[in-house]
N, C-alpha and C positions, 0 to 999 in steps of 0.2 A: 493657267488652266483654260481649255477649252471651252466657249459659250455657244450653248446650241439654246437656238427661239424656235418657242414650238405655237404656231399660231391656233388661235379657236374662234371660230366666229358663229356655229350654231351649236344648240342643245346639244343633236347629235353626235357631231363631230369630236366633240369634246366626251362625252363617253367612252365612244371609242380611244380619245389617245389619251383618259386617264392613266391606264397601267405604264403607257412610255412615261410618261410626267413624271410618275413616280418614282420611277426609274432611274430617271436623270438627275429629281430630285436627291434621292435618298442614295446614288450612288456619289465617289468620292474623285471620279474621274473627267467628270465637267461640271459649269456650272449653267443651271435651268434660268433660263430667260423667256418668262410665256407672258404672248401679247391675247390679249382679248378685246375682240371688236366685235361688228356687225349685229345681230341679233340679241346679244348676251346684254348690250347696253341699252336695251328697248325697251322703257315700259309697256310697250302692245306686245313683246312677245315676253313678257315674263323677268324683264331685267335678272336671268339667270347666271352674271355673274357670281350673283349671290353662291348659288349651289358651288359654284369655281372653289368661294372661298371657305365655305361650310367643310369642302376635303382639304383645307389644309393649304391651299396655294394664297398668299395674302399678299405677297409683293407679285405684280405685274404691272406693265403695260397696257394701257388706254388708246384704243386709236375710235374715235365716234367718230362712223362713215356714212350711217342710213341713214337717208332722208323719210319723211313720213312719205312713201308714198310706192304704190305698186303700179306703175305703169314702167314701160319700157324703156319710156325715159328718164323715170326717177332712178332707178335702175343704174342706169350708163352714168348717171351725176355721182351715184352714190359709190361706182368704182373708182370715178376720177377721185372723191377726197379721200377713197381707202389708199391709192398710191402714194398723194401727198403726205398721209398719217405714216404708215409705212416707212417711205424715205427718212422721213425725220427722226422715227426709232431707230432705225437703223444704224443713221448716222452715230446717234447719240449712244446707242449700245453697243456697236462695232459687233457683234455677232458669227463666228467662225463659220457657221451653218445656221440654215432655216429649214427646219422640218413641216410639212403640210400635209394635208390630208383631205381627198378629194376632188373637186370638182366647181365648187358653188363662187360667184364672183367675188365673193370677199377674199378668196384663196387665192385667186385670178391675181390680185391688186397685189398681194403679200406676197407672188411670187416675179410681177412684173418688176416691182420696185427692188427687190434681193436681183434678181436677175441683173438690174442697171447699175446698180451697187457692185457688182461681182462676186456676188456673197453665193457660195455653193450652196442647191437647195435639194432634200431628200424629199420626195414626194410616195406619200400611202395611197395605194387602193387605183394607180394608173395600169393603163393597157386595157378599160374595161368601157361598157359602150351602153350609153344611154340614147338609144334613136328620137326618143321624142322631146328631148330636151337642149337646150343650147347648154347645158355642165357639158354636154359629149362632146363641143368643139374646147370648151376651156379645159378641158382634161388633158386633150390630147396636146393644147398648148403648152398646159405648165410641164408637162413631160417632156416637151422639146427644150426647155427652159430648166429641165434638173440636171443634177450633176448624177443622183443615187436614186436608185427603183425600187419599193417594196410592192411587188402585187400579191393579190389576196387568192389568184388559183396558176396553174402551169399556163395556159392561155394565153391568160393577160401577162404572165411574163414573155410569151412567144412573139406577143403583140408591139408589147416596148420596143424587143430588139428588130422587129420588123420598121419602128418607124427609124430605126438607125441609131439606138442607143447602144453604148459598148457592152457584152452580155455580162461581164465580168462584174459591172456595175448593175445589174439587175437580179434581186433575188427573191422567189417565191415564198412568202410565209406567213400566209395565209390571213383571215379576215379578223383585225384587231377586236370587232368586237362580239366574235365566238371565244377568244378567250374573255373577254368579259363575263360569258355566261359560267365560262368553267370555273370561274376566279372568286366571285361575289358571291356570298352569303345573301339567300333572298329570300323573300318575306315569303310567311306562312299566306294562307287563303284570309283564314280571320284577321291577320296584322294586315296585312294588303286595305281589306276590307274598309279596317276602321280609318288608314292613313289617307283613302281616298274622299271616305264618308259616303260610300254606293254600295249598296247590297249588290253580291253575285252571288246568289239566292239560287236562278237557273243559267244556262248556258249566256256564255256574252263575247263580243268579238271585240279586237280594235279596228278603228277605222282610220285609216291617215291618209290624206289625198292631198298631192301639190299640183300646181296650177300644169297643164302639158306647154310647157313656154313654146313650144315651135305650131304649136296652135293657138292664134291670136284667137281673144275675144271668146275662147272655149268652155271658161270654165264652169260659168253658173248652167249650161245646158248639160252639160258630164255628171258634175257633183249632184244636178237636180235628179238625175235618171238614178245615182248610187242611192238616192235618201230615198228615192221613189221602192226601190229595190227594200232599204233596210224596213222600212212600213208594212211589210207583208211576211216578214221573216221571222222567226218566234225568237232572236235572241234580244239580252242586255246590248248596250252600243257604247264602247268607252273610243271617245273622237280624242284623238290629239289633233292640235290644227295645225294648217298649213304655214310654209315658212315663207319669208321675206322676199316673193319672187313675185313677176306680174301678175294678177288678177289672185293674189293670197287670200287679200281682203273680202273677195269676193265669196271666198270658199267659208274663211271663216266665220263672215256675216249669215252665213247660209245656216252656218253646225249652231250657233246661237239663237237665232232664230228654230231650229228645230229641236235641240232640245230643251226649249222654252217649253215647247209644244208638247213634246213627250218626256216631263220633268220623271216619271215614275222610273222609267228604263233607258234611262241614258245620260250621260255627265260626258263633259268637254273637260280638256286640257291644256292650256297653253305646251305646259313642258311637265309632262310627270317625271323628270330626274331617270338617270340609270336605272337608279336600283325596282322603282316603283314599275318602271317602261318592262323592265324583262322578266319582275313577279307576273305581271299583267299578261306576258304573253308565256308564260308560264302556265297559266290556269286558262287562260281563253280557248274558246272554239277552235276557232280560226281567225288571220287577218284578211282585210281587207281594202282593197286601196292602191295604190301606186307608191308607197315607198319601199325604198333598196331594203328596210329592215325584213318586210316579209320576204325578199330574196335570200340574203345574206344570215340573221340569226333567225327567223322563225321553221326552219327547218331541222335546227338543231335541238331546240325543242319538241320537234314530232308534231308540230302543230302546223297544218295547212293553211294553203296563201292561197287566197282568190286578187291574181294579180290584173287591175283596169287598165285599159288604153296601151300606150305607145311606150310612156316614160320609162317602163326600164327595159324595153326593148332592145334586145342584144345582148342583156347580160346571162353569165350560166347559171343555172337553175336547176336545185332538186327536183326529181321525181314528183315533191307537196306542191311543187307551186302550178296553178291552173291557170292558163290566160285566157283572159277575154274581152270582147268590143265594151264600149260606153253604154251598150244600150240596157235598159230596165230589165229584159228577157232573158239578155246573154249575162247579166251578173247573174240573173236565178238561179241561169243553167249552171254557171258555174261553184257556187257555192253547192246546190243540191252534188257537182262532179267530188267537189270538196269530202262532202257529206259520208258519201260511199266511199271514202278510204277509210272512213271511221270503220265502215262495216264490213270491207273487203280487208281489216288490219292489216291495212299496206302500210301505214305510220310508223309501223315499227322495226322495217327497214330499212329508212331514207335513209340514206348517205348525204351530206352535207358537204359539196365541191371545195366550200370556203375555211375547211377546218387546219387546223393548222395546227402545233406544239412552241409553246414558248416565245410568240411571236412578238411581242415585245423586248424581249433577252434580245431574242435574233437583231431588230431593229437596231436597238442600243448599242449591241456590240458592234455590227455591221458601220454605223456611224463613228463609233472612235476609229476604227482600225481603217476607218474612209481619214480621218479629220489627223492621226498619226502620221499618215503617208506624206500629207502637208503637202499634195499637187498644188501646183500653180500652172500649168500646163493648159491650152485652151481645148474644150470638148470637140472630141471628133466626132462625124457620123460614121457610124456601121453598117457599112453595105451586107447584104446578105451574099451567102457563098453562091 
């Protein structure tokens, strides 16, 4: 039987390839091998392996890579001992495939190390372009490093074969975790409510904001112009905080210290889980923030994105999503631009670029009938005609 390792190293990431896991899980045609590193083993972010094994996954893989620390250089340490961990799984689990998803340097490690192994790697969610972040250069790496392409719109599969992947190995099927949205049974308003323990009594946003990595030393003057912004704004504020990259700690010493301050209308989150993250934006106003979620699933919901700064510059975007600079004025502006699609009922015919059917199936299948073929062949580049 076939072994395919399906790696996770943040909250997010791991919502997303619930439905493959299960898949792999509960189908009869290979057998599931998932390693869990990076953030999941954290007690500062939430040691949410837990939630891994809460659905049911109890045998895995350990690989602890993070150092306590957000600078650039704990950083670069903390990908070095993800390669080491890595390698040593590898070896000891032999693996036919490594499946990955995204962008973020723990992925980076887990696919350098399968790369030197020669272990064939299916990478999610590549061809796609984060301008203000260094994921945009490890993306485009571990895509030179895969063997198979799932992207999440026509584009970014345009893109792959542009950087010289074979097209036959790249197939669009769209954003793993819009079927999330369509798949999950999700809490009422009142259960939401009580699992959180925060009245959403009136209107309330989320707020998620990760550090801009290709702007050193940025973040507490950004995150302080957003908070500045939410203080004058009449909603609830539910923060999830920021993940495991330079100057995190910054952002999140920031969301803690504020709603200290405004205990009555606003609660933080290390990691509210799936199910709680998409009730949440479910019922929300609007998002706001710099993460891919407000790109990617909040416009499946019909609920607008007030997207900040650089970081997911370049990626495609519904009609809901508004961009705008760091500054205190231009978030106003663009939340009020938000506002008016409420009243202009433009929400209720976004189109969502990342929608997809069965994208998981697709996945799953797409990989045995990759792992069937039993290449051993070395990867070519595809020149464009």
């Amino acid at each position: 039987m076939k072994k395919i390792c399906v790696v996770t190293g943040t909250r997010a990431e791991y919502g997303l390839l619930k439905p493959l896991l299960c898949r792999i899980k509960e189908g009869k045609e290979a057998e599931l091998c998932l390693i869990v590193t990076g953030m999941h083993l954290s007690p500062e972010y939430g040691l949410t392996y837990r939630e891994i094994e809460q659905d049911g996954f109890l045998e895995y893989e350990k690989n602890e890579m993070l150092l306590s620390s957000d600078t650039a250089n704990g950083v670069a340490k903390s990908m070095g001992l993800g390669v080491i961990g890595f390698a040593d799984i590898y070896t000891r689990v032999s693996p036919h495939m490594v499946v990955l998803l995204g962008d973020r340097f723990e992925t980076f490690a887990a696919a350098s190390a399968a790369m030197l192994q020669g272990i064939p790697i299916a990478h999610l969610h590549g061809g796609e372009l984060t301008e203000g972040a260094v994921d945009d250069a490890m993306r485009h790496a571990i895509t030179k490093m895969s063997a198979l392409h799932f992207a999440a719109a026509p584009g970014y599969r345009k893109r792959i074969i542009q950087m010289g992947e074979m097209p036959e190995n790249v197939y669009c099927v769209g954003a793993p975790g819009i079927e999330n949205i369509k798949a999950q049974k999700l809490m009422e308003k009142g259960e939401l409510e009580e699992s959180i323990q925060f009245s959403l009594d009136k209107p309330f946003v989320i707020v998620t904001y990760h550090p801009v990595t290709l702007e050193a030393n940025s973040a507490k003057e950004q995150f302080r112009n957003l908070l500045d912004a939410l203080s004058v704004l009449p909603y609830k504020v539910i923060f999830t905080k920021a993940n495991a990259d330079a100057e995190g700690r910054v952002i999140n010493g920031m969301i803690d210290q504020y709603t200290a301050e405004h205990a009555e209308n606003t609660i933080a989150f290390t990691s509210l889980g799936m199910i709680r993250y998409l009730s949440a934006l479910r019922f929300c106003r609007m998002v706001i923030g710099n993460s891919s979620s407000g790109i990617i699933e909040a416009p499946s919901f019909g609920v607008p994105t007030v997207n900040i700064g650089l970081r997911q510059q370049g990626r495609e975007r519904a009609a809901s999503v508004t961009d705008c600079g760091n500054g205190t004025e231009e978030i106003l502006a663009a939340v009020q631009k938000a506002e008016d699609m409420y009243a202009k009922g433009m929400l209720e015919e976004i189109k969502n670029p990342y929608e997809g059917e069965n994208t998981s199936g697709k996945i799953y299948q797409y990989i045995l009938e990759y792992l069937d073929k039993n290449k051993n062949e070395s990867k070519r580049f595809y020149d464009l005609p």
